[in-house]
C-alpha positions in Angstrom: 69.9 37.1 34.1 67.4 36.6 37.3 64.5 34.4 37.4 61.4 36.4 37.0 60.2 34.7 40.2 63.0 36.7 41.5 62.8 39.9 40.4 58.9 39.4 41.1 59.6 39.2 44.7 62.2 42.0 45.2 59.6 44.4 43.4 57.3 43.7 45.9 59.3 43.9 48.9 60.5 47.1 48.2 57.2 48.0 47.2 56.2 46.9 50.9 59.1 49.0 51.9 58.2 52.4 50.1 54.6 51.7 51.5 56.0 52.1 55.2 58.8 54.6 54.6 55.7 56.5 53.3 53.4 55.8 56.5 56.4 57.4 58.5 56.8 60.1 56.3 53.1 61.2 57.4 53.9 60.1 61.2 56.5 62.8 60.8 54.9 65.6 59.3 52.2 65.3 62.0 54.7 65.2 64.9 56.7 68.2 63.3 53.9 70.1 63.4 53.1 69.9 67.2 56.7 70.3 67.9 57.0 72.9 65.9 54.4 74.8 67.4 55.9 74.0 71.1 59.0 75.3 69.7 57.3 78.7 68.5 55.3 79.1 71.7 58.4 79.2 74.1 60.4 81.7 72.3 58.1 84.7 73.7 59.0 83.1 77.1 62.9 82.8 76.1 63.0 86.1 74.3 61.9 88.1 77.4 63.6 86.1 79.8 66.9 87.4 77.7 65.9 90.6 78.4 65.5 90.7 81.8 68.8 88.7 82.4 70.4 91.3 80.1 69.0 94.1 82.2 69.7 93.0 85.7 73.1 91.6 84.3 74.3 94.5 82.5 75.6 97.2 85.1 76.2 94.4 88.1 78.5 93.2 89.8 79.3 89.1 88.4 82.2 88.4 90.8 79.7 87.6 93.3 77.6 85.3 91.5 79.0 81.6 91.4 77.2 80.6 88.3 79.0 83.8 86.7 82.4 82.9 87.7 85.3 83.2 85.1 88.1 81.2 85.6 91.0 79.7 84.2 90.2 77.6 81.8 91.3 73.4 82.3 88.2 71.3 82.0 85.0 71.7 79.3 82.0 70.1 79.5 79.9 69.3 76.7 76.2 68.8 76.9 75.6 66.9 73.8 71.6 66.8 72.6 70.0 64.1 70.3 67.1 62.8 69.7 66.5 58.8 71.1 65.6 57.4 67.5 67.2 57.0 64.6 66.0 57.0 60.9 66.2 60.8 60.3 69.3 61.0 57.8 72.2 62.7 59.2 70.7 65.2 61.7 71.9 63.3 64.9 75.5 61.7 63.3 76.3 65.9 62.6 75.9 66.9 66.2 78.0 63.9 67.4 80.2 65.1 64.6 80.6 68.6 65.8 81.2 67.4 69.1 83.8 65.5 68.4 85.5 68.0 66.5 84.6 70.3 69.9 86.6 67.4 71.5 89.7 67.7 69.1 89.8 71.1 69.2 90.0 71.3 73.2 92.3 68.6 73.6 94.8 70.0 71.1 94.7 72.8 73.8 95.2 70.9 76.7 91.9 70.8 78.7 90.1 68.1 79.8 86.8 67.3 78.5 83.7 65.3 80.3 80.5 64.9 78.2 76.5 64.8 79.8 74.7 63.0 77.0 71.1 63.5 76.2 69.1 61.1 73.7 70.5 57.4 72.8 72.2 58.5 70.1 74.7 60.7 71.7 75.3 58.3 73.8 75.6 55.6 71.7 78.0 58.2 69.0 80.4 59.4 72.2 80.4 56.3 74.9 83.4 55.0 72.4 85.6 58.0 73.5 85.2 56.9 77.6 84.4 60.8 78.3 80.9 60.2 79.2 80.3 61.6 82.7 76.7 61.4 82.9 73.9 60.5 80.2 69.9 61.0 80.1 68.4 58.6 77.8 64.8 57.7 76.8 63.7 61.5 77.7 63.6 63.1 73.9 60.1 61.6 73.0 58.2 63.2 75.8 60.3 65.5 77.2 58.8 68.3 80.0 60.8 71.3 81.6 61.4 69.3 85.0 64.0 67.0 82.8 65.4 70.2 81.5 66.2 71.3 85.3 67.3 68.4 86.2 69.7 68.2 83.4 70.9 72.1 84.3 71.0 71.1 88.3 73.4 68.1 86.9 75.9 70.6 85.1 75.1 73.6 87.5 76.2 71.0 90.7 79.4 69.8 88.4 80.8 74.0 87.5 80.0 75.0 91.3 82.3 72.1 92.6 85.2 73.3 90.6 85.4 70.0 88.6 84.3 72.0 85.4 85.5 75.3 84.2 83.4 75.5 81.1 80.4 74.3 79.6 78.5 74.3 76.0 75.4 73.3 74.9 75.7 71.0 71.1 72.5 70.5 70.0 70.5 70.9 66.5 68.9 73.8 65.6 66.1 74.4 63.8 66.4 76.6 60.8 63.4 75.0 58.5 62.1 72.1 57.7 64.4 71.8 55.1 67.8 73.2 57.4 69.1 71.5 60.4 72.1 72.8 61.8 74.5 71.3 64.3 75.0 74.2 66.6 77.3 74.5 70.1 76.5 77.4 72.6 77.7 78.8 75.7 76.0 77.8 78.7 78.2 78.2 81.7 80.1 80.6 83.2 76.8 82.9 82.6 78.1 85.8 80.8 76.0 89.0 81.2 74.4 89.5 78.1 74.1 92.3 76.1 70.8 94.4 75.6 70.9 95.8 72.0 69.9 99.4 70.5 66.4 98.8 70.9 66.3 97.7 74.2 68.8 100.2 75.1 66.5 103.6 74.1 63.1 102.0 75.9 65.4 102.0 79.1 66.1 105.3 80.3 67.0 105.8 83.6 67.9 103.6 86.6 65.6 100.9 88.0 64.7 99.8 91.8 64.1 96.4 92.0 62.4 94.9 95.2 63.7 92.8 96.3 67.8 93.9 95.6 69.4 92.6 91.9 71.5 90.4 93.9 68.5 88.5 95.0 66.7 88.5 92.0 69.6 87.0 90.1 70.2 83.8 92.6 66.6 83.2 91.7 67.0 83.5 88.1 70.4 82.2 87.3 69.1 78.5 87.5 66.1 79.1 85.8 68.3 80.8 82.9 70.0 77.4 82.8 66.5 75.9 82.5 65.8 77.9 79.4 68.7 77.2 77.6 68.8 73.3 78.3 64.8 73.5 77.3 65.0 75.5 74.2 67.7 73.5 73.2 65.8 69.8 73.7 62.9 71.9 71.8 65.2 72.6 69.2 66.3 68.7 68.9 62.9 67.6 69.1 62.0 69.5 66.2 64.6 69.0 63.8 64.2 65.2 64.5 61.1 65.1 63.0 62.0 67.9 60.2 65.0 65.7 59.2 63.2 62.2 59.6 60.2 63.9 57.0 63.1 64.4 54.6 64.6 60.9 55.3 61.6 59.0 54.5 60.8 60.9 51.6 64.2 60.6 50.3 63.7 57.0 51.1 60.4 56.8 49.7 61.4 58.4 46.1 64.5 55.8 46.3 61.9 52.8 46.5 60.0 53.9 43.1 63.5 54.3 41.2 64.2 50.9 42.4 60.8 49.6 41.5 61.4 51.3 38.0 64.7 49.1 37.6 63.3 46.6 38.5 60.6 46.4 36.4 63.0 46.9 33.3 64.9 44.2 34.1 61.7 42.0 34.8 60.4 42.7 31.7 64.2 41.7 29.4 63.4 39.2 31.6 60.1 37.7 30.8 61.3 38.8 27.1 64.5 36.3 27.1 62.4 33.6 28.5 59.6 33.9 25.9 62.4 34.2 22.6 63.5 30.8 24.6 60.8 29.5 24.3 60.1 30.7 21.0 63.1 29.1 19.4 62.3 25.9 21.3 58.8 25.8 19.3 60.4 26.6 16.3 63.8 24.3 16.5 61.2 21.2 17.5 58.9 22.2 14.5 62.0 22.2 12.1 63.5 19.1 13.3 59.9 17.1 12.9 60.0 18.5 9.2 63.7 16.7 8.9 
């Protein structure tokens, strides 16, 4: 049985501890809800920049494009996105997860894989598999669009050399505060995207864009790389704080069950020690009467 001194002092460290995991859990909640709202704001800018890729792409000619360039498949890259901190559950060890299996699954294929690593814990998940071409660290707590093109440039620079035939975005994705899911998407070769039925009966007819398609697509190839690298590291930044919320209140609700334990066995405790007691009293009252 533990000294009560003991079990005094683990009750109130992990009542110290329950106390912060609980300060966090607010930090979070506030953080999640600017993100969240940075998220929300973009996908107006995202959704119709779709469209207009899907309308300039549909009925062109991709052989001419670089960035659209289909080739035989040897080497993948994968562009892995996590946040920089830790301390939010699971969310960033599943997106190293799927990339691993992403790794298996190419390999067992015979192609070549290369990763570009975004956040510290990517890095610090992947760097063991000596596949790491490139890494961005120290970027996911203030992020901006310019880090998002410099990222795409990175990867854009790499698939025009030839060095990389392929390449996928694995990031998380935001579902709900509640869902976070590890999700891997095609980023290069561009493939022209489809335009659905909607889209489809509001364009009747043929357009004539000034200047040529041709020209409006160099311009907006790169910037579609943007997009995706962007809305991704939104995605991330999101989902970070979603899943460290959860964490911390999982956390927090852990600290009071211990507490509760705690305080049980403080109590059989303090109730050994005074029957002790007790029976000293009594055995030194009943050997004075002998």
């Amino acid at each position: 049985m533990p000294s009560l001194k003991d079990v005094q002092d683990k009750i109130v460290g992990v009542k110290k501890t329950s106390q912060i995991t609980s300060a966090m859990n607010m930090v979070a909640s506030a953080k999640l809800r600017g993100a969240q709202e940075k998220m929300e704001n973009f996908h107006p800018y995202a959704d119709k920049f779709n469209e207009t890729m899907s309308t300039l792409s549909g009925g062109g000619n991709t052989d001419q494009f670089p960035l659209m360039e289909v080739r035989d498949m040897k080497t993948v890259e994968l562009v892995v996105i996590t946040s920089d901190r830790g301390l939010c559950g699971s969310f960033n060890a599943n997106i190293v997860k799927l990339a691993e299996q992403k790794i298996a699954e190419y390999e067992a294929d015979g192609k070549s894989v290369s990763i570009v690593c975004v956040g510290k814990k990517a890095n610090q998940g992947l760097k063991k598999t000596g596949k790491v071409r490139n890494q961005f660290l120290d970027i996911m707590s203030d992020f901006q669009m310019f880090n998002a093109r410099e990222i795409a440039q990175d990867v854009a620079t790499n698939f025009l050399n030839g060095t990389t035939d392929k390449v996928e975005v694995i990031y998380g994705h935001f579902q709900s505060v509640a869902i976070q899911k590890p999700v891997a998407q095609d980023m290069l070769p561009i493939t022209p995207l489809e335009s659905d039925e909607e889209t489809e009966k509001q364009a009747v007819g043929d357009y004539i864009y000034e200047p040529s398609t041709e020209e409006i697509m160099d311009v907006m190839q790169p910037l579609y790389l943007n997009v995706i690298i962007y809305n991704a590291m939104l995605q991330v930044g999101a989902s970070e704080h979603a899943a460290r919320m959860t964490a911390m209140d999982n956390a927090t609700n852990a600290c009071k069950d211990i507490v509760s334990d705690l305080t049980l066995v403080f109590n059989k405790a303090r109730q050994a020690a005074v029957t002790g007691e007790l029976m000293d009293i009594v055995g030194g009252a009943e050997a004075l009467k002998g």
